[in-house]
C-alpha atoms as an extended CHARMM CRD file, in Angstrom:
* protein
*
       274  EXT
         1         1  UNK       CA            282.2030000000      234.9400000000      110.3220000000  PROA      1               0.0000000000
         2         2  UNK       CA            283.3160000000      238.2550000000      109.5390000000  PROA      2               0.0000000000
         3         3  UNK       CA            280.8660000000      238.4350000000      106.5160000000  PROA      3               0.0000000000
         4         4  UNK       CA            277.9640000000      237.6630000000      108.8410000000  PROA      4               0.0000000000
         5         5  UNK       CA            279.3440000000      240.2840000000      111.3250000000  PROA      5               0.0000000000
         6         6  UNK       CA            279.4520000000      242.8990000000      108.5090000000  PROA      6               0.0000000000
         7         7  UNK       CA            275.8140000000      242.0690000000      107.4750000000  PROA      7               0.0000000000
         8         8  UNK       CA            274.9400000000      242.3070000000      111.1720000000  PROA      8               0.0000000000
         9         9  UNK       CA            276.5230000000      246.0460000000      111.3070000000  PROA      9               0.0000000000
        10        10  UNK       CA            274.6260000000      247.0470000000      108.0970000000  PROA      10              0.0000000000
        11        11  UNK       CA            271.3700000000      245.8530000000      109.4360000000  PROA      11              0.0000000000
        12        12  UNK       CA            272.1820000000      247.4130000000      113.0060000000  PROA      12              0.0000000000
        13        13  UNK       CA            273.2020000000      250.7430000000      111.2200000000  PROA      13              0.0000000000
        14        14  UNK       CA            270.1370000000      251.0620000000      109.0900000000  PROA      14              0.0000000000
        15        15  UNK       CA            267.6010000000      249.8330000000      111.7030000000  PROA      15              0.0000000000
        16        16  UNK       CA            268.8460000000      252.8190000000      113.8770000000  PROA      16              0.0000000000
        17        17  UNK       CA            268.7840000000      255.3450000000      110.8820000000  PROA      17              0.0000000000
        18        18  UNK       CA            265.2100000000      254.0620000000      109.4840000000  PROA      18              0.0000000000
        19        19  UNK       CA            263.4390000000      252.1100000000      112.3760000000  PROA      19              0.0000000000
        20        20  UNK       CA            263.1650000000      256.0890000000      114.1670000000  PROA      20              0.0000000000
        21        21  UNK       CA            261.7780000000      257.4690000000      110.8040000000  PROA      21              0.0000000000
        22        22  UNK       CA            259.2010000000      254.8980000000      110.1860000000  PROA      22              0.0000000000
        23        23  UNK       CA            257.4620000000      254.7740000000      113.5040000000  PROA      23              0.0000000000
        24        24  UNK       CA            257.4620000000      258.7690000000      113.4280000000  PROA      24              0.0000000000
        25        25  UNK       CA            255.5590000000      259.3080000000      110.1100000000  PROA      25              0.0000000000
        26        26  UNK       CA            253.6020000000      256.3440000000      111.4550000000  PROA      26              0.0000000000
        27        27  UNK       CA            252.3720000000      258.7040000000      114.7290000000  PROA      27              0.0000000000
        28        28  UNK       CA            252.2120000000      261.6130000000      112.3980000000  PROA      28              0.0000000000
        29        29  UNK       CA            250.1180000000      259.5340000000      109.5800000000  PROA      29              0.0000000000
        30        30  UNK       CA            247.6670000000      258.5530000000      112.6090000000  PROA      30              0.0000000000
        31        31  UNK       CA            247.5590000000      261.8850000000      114.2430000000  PROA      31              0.0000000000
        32        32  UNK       CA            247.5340000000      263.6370000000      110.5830000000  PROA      32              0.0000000000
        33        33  UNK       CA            244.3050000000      260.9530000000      109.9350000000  PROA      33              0.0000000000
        34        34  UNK       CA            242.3930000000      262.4730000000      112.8510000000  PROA      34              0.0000000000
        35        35  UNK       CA            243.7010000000      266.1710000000      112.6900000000  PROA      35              0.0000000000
        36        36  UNK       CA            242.0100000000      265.7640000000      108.9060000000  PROA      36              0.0000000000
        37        37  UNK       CA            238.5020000000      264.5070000000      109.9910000000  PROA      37              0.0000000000
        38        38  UNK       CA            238.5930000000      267.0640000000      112.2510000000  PROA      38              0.0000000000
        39        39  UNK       CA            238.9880000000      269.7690000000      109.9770000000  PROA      39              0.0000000000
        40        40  UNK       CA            236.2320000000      268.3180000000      107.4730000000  PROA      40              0.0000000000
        41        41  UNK       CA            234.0020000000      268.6630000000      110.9140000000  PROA      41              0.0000000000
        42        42  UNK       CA            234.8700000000      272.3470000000      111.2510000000  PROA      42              0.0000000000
        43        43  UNK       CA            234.5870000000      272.9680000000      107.6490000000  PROA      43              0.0000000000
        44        44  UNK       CA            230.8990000000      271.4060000000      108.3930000000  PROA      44              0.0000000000
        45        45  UNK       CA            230.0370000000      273.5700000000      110.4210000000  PROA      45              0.0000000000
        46        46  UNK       CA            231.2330000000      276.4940000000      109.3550000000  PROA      46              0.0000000000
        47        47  UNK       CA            229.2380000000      275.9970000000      105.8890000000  PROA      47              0.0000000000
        48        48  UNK       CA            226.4870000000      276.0350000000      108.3370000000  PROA      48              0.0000000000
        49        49  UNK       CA            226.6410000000      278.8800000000      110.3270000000  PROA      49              0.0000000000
        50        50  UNK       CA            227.6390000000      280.0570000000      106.4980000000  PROA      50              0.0000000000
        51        51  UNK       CA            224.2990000000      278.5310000000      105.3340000000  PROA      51              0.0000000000
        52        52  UNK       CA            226.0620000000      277.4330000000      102.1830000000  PROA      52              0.0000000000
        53        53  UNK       CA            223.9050000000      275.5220000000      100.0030000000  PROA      53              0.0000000000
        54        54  UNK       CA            223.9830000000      271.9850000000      100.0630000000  PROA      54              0.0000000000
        55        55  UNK       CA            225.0060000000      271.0470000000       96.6650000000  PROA      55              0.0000000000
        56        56  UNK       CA            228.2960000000      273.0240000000       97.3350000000  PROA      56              0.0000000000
        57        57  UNK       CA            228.9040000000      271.3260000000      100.5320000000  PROA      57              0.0000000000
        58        58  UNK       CA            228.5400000000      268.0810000000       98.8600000000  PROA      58              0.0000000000
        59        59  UNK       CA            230.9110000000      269.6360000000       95.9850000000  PROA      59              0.0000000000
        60        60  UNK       CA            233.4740000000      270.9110000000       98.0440000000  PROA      60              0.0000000000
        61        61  UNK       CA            234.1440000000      268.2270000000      101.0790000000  PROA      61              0.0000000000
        62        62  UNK       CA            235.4250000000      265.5130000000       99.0620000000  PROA      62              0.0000000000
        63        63  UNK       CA            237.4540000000      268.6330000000       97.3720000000  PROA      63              0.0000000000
        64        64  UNK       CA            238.7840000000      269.1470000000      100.8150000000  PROA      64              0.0000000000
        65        65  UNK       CA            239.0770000000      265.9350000000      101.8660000000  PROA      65              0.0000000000
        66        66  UNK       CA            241.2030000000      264.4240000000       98.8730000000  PROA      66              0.0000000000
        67        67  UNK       CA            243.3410000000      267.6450000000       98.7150000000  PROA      67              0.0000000000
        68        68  UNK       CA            244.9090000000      267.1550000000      102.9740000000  PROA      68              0.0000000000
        69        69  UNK       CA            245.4420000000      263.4660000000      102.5800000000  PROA      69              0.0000000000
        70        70  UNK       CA            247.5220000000      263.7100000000       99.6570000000  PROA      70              0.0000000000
        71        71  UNK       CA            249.6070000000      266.4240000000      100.9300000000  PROA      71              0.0000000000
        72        72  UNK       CA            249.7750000000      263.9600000000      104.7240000000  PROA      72              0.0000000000
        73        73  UNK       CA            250.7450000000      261.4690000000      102.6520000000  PROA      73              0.0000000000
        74        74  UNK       CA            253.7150000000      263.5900000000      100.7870000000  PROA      74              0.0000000000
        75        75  UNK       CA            254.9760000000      264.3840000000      104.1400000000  PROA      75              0.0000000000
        76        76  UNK       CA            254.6880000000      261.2290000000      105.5120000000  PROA      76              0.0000000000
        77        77  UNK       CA            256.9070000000      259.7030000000      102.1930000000  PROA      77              0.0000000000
        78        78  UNK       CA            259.4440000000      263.1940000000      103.2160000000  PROA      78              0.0000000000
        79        79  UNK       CA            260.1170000000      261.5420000000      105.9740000000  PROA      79              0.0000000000
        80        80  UNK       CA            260.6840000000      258.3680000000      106.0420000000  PROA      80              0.0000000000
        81        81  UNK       CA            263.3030000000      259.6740000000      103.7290000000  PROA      81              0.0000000000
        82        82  UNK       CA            262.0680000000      258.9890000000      100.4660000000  PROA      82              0.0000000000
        83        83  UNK       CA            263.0510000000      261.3870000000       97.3340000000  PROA      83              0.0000000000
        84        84  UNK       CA            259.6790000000      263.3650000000       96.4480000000  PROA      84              0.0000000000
        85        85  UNK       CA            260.5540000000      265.3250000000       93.9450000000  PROA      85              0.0000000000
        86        86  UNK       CA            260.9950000000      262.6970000000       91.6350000000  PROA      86              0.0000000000
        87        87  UNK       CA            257.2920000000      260.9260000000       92.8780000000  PROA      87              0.0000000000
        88        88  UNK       CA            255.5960000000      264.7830000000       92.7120000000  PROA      88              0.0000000000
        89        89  UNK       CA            257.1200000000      264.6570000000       88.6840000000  PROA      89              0.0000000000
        90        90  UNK       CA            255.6850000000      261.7930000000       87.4820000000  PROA      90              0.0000000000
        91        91  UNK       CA            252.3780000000      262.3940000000       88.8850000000  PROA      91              0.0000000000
        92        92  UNK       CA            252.2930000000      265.9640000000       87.3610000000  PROA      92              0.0000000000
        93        93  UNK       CA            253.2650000000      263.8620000000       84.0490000000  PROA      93              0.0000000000
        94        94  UNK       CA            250.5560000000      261.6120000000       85.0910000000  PROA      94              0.0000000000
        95        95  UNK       CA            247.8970000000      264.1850000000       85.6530000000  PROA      95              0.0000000000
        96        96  UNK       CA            248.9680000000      266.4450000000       82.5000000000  PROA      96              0.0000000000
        97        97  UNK       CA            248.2350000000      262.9900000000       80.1220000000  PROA      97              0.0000000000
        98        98  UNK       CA            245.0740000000      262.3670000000       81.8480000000  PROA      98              0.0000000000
        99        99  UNK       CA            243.9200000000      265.9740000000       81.4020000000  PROA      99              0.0000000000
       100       100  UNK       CA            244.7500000000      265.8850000000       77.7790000000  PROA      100             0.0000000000
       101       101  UNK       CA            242.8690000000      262.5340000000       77.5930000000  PROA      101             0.0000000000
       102       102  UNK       CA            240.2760000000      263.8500000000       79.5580000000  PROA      102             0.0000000000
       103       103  UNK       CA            239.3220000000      267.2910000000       78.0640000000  PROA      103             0.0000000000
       104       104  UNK       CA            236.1650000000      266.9260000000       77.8910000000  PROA      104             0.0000000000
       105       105  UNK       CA            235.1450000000      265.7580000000       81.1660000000  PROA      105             0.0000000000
       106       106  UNK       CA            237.5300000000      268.5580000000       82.7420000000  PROA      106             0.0000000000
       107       107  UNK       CA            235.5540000000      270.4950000000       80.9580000000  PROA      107             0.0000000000
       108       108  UNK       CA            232.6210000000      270.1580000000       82.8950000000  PROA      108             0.0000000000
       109       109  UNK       CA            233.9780000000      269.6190000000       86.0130000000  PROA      109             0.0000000000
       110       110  UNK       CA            235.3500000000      273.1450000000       85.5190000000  PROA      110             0.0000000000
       111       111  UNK       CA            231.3400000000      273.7880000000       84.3940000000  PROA      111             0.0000000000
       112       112  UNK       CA            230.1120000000      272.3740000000       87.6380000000  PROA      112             0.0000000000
       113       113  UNK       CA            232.5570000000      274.4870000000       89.6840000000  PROA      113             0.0000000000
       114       114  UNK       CA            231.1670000000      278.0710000000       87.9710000000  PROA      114             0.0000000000
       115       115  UNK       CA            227.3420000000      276.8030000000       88.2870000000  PROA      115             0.0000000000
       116       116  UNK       CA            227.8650000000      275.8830000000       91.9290000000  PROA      116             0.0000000000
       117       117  UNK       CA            229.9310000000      279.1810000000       92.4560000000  PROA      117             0.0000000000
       118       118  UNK       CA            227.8690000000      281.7850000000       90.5820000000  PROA      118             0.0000000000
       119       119  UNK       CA            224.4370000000      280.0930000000       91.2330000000  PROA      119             0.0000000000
       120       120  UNK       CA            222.6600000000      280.6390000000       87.8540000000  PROA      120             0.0000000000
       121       121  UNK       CA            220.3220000000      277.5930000000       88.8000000000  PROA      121             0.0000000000
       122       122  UNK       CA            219.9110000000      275.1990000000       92.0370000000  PROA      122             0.0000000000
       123       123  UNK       CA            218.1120000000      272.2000000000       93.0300000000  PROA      123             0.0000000000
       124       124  UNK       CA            214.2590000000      272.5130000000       92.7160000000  PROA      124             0.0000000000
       125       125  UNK       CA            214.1890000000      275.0200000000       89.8900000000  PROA      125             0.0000000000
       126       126  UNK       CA            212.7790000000      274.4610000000       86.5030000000  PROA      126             0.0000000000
       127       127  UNK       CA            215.0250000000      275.8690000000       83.7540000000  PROA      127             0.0000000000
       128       128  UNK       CA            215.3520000000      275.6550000000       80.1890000000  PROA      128             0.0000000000
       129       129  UNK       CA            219.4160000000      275.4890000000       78.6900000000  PROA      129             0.0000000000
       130       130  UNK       CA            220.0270000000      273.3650000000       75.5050000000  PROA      130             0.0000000000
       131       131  UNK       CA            216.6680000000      272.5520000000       74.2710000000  PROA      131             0.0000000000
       132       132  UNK       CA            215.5490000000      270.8430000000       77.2830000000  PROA      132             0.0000000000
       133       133  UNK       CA            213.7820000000      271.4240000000       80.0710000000  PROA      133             0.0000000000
       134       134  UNK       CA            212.7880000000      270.5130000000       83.4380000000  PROA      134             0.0000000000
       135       135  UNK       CA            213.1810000000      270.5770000000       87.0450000000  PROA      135             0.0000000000
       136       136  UNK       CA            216.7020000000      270.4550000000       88.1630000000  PROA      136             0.0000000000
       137       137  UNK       CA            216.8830000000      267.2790000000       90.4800000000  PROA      137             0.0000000000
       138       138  UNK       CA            220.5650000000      267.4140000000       90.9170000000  PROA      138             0.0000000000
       139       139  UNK       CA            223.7210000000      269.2510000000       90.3600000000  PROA      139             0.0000000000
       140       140  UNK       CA            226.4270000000      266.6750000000       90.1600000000  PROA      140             0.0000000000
       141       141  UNK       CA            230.5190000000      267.3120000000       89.3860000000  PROA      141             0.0000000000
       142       142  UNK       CA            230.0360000000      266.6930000000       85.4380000000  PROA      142             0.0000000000
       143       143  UNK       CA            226.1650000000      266.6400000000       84.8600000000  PROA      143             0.0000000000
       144       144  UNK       CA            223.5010000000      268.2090000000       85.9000000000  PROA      144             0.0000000000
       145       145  UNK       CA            220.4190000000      265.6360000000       85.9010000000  PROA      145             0.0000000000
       146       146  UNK       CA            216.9430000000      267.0960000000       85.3130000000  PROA      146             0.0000000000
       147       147  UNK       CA            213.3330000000      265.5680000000       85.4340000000  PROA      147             0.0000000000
       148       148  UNK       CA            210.9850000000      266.5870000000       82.6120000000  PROA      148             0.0000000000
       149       149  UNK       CA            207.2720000000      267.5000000000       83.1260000000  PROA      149             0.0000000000
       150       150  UNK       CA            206.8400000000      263.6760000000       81.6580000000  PROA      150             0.0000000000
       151       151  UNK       CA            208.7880000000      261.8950000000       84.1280000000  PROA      151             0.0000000000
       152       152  UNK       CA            212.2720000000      261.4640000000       82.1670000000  PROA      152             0.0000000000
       153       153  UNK       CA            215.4410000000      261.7330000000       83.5680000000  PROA      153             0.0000000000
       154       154  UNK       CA            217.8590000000      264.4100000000       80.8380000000  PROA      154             0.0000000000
       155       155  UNK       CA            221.5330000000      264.6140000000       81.9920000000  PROA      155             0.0000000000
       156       156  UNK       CA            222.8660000000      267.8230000000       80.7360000000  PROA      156             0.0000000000
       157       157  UNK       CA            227.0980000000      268.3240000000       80.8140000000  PROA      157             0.0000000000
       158       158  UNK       CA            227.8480000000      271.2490000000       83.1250000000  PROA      158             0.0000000000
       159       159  UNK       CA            230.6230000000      272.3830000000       80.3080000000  PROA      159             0.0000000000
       160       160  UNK       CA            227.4560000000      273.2350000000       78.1750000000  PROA      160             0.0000000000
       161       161  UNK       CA            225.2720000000      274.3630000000       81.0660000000  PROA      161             0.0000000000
       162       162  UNK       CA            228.1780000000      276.8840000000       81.7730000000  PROA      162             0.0000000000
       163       163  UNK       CA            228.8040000000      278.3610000000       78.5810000000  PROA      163             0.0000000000
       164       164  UNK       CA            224.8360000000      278.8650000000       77.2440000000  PROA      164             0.0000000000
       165       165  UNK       CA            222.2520000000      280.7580000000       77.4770000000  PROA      165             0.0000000000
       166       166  UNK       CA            219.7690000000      279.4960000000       80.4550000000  PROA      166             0.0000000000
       167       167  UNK       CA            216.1810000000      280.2960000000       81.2420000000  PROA      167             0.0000000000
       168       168  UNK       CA            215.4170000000      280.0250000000       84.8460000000  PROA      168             0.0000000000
       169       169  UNK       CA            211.5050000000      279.9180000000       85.5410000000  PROA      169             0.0000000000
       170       170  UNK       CA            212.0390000000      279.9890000000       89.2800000000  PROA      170             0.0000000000
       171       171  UNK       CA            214.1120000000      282.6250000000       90.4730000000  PROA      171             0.0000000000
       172       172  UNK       CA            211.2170000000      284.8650000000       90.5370000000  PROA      172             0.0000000000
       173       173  UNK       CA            208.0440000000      284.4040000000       92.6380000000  PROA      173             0.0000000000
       174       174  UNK       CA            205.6470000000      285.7610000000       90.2960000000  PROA      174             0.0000000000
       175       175  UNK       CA            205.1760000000      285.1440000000       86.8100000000  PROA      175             0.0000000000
       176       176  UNK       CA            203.0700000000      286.7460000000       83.7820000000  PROA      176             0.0000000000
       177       177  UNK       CA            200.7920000000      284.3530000000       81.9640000000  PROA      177             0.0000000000
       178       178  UNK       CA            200.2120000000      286.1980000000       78.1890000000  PROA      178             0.0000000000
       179       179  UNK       CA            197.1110000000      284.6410000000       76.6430000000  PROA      179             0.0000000000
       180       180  UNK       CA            195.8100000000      285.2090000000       72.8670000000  PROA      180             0.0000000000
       181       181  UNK       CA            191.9250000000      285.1920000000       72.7540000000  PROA      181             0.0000000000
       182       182  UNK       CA            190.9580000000      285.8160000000       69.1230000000  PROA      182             0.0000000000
       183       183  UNK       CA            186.9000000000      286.9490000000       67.9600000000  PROA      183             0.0000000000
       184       184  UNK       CA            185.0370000000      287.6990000000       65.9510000000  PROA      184             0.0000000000
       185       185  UNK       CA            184.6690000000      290.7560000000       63.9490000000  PROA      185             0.0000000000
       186       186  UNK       CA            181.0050000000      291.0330000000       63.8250000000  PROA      186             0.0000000000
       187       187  UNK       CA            181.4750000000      290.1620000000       67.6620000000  PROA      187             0.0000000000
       188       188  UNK       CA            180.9980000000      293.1090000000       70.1580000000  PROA      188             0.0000000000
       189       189  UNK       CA            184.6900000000      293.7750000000       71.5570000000  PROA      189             0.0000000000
       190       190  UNK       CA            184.1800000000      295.6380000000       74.5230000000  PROA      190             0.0000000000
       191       191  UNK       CA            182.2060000000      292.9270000000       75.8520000000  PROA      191             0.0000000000
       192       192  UNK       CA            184.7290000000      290.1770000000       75.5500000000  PROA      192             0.0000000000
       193       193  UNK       CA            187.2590000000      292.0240000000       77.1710000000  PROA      193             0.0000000000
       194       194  UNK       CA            184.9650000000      292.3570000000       80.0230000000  PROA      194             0.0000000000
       195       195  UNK       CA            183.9140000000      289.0520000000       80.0720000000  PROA      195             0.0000000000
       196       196  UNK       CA            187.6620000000      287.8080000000       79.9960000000  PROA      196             0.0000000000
       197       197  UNK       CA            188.3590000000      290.7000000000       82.5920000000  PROA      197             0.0000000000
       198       198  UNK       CA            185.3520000000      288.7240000000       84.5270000000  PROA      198             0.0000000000
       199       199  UNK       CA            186.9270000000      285.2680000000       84.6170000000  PROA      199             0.0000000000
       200       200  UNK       CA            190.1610000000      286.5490000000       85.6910000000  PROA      200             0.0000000000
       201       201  UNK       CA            188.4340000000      288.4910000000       88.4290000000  PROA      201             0.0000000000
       202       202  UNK       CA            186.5660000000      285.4730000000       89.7780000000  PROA      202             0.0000000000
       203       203  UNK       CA            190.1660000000      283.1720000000       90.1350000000  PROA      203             0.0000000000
       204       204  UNK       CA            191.9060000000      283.9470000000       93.9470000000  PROA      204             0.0000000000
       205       205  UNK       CA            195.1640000000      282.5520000000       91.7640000000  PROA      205             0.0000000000
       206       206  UNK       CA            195.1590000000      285.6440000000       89.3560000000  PROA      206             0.0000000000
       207       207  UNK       CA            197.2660000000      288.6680000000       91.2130000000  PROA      207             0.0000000000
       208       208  UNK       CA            195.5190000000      292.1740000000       91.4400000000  PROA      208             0.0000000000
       209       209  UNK       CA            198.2360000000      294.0460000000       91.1700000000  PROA      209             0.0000000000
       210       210  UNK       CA            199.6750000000      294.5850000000       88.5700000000  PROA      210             0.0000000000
       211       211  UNK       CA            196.2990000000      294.7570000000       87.0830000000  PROA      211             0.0000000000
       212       212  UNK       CA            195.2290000000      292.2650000000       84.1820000000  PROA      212             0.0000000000
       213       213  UNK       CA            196.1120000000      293.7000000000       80.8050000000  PROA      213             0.0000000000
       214       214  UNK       CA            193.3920000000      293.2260000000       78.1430000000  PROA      214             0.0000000000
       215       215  UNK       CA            193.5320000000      295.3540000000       75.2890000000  PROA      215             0.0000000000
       216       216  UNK       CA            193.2780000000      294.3760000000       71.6490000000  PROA      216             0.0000000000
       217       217  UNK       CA            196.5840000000      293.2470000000       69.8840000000  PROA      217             0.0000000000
       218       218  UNK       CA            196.1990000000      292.2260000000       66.8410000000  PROA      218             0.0000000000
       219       219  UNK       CA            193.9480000000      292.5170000000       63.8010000000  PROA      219             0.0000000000
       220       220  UNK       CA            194.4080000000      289.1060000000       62.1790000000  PROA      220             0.0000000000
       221       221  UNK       CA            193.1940000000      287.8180000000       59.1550000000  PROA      221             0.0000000000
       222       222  UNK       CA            190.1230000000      286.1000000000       60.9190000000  PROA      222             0.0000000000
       223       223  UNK       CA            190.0220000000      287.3260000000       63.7030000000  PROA      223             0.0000000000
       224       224  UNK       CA            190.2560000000      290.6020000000       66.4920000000  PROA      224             0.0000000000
       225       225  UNK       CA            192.7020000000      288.7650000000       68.4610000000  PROA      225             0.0000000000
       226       226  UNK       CA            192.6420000000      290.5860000000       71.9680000000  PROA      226             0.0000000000
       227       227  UNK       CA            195.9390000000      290.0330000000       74.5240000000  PROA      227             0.0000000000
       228       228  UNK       CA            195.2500000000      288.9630000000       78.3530000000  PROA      228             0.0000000000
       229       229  UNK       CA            198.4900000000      289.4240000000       80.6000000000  PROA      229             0.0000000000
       230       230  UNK       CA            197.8430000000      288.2850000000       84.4110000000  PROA      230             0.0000000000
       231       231  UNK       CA            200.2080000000      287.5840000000       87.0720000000  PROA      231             0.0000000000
       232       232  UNK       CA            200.5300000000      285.0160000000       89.4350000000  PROA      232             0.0000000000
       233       233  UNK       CA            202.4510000000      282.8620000000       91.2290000000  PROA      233             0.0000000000
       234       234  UNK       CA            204.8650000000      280.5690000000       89.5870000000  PROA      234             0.0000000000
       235       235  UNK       CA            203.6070000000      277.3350000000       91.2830000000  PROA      235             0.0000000000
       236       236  UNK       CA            200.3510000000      278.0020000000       89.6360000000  PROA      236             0.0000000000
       237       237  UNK       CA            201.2310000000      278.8780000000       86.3720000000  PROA      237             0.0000000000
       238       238  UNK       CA            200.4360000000      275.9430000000       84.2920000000  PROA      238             0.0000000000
       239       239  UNK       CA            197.1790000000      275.1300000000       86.4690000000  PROA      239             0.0000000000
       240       240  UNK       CA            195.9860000000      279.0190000000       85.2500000000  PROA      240             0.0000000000
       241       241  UNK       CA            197.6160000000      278.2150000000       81.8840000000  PROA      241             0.0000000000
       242       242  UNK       CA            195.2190000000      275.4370000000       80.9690000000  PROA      242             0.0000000000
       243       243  UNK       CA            191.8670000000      276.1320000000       82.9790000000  PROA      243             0.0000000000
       244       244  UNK       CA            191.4570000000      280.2200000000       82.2820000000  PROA      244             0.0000000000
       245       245  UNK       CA            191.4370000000      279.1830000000       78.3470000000  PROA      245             0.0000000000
       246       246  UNK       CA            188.5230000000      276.3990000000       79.3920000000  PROA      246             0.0000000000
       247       247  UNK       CA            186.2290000000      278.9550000000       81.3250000000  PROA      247             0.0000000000
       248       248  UNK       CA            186.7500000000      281.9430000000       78.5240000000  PROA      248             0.0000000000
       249       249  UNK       CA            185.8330000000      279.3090000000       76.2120000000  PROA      249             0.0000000000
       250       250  UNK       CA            182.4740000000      278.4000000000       77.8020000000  PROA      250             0.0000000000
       251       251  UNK       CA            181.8520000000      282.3100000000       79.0230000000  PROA      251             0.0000000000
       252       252  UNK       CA            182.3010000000      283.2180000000       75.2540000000  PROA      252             0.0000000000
       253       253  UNK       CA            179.5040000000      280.1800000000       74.1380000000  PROA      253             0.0000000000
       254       254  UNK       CA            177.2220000000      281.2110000000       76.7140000000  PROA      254             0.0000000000
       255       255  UNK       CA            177.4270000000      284.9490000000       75.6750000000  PROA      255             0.0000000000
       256       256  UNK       CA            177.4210000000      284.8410000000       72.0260000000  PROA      256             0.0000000000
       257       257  UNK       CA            180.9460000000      285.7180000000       71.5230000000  PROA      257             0.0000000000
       258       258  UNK       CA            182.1560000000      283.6830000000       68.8610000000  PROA      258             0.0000000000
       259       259  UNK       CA            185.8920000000      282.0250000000       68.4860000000  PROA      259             0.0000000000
       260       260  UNK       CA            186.3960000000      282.0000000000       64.3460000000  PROA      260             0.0000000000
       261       261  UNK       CA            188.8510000000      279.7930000000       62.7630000000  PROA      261             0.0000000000
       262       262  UNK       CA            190.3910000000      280.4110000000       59.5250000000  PROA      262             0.0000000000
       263       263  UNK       CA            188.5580000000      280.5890000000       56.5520000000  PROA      263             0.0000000000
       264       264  UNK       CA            189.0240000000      280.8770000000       52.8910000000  PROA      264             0.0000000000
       265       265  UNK       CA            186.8880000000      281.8690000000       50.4150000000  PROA      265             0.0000000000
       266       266  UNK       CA            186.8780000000      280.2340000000       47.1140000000  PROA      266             0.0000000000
       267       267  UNK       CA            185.1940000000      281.9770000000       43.7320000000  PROA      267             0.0000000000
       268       268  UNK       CA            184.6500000000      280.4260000000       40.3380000000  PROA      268             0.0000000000
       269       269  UNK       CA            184.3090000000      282.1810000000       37.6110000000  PROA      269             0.0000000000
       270       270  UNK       CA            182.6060000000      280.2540000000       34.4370000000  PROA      270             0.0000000000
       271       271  UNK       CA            184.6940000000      281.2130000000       31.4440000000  PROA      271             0.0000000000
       272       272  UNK       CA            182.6680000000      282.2970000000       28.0500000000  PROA      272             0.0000000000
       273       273  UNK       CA            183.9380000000      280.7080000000       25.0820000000  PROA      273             0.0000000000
       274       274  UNK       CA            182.8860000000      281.8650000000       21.6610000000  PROA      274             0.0000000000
């Protein structure tokens, strides 16, 4: 009897010191739960009123999110009166071996975090990083996924992306289209300037100002190759690209300006022999 009495004390004495502690980080786990999704709503709507861009929103919630329920849940552990120095240890040894295992993809997390801070490239924009290019669909934590001109899908490490040199097409409205039109050099020069200056004249696409640049640029080996520079907009510049060359192609055949290719001439020579 006085065994069972004794484990009746225990129980008494550590349902008192425990049974207190347990239903309190239970309240503040709940109340901590809905203080937290509370916070993500503010942080909502202050990237808003912020108007930060969407990819970062998408970036940094989650961020956010992850980040107050682990430190709720360290409390909660505090105090129900377990030892958290020893748990915060091992899962600093924990994250230090996965780091080391996971260099790589740290890497380009760390890439995604510097593209979606400094903004060298967003959704929508066609770039050119790597030796590919291509719209850029989406900016994701470790890739960034782009669609090609031919429809394929290219997923590009941000760690690259980050620490290369990047051609961005779209950050600019306007873009100059530089066009080689070779003749000729029997052909009349000032008059295919004017015709080219006359097809680029009759397309709304083609900006006035600045003013097309036609001038002669190179003397080649076949031909007076003479340089076209217009402007436009950067929607349009593949459309212009392709279907300027097709009308200064038929404006040259129906004016008599010819488009040479190369030749070579070959002479023989008839040796003598005694």
């Amino acid at each position: 009897m006085k065994q069972i009495d004794y484990y009746w004390e225990m129980l008494a004495k550590y349902a008192s010191l425990y049974i207190p502690k347990v239903l309190l980080a239970i309240i503040v786990l709940i109340v901590g739960w809905i203080l937290i999704k509370k916070i993500l709503k503010i942080a909502d709507k202050a990237f808003e009123k912020k108007e930060v861009d969407e990819t970062i929103r998408g970036f940094l919630r989650p961020l956010i999110s992850v980040g107050l329920k682990i430190l709720l849940l360290l409390s909660v552990i505090a105090m129900v009166g377990i030892e958290t120095t020893s748990f915060v240890a091992v899962l600093a040894a924990a994250s230090f071996a996965v780091g080391l295992a996971l260099q790589g993809s740290l890497s380009n997390f760390a890439g995604g975090v510097l593209i979606l801070v400094f903004k060298p490239f967003k959704a929508g924009d066609y770039i050119d990083a790597q030796g590919y290019s291509g719209t850029v669909k989406n900016i994701q934590i470790f890739n960034t996924i782009l669609k090609t001109p031919d429809n394929k899908t290219i997923s590009v490490p941000n760690g690259f992306l980050s620490n290369s040199p990047i051609t961005n097409y779209s950050t600019e409205p306007k873009r100059r289209l530089d066009l080689v039109f070779g003749v000729g050099y029997e052909d009349d020069i000032e008059k295919a300037k004017r015709l080219i200056e006359k097809v680029a004249k009759k397309d709304d696409r083609i900006d006035e100002e600045p003013a097309p640049l036609i001038a002669v640029g190179e003397l080649g080996g076949s031909s007076v190759n003479i340089y076209s520079r217009f402007w436009c907009d950067g929607s349009e510049y593949w459309n212009i690209f392709y279907e300027i060359q097709e009308k200064v192609k038929k404006t040259f055949d129906e004016n008599g300006i010819s488009i040479p290719f190369p030749q070579q001439d070959v002479h023989l020579y008839k040796e003598n022999k005694a």
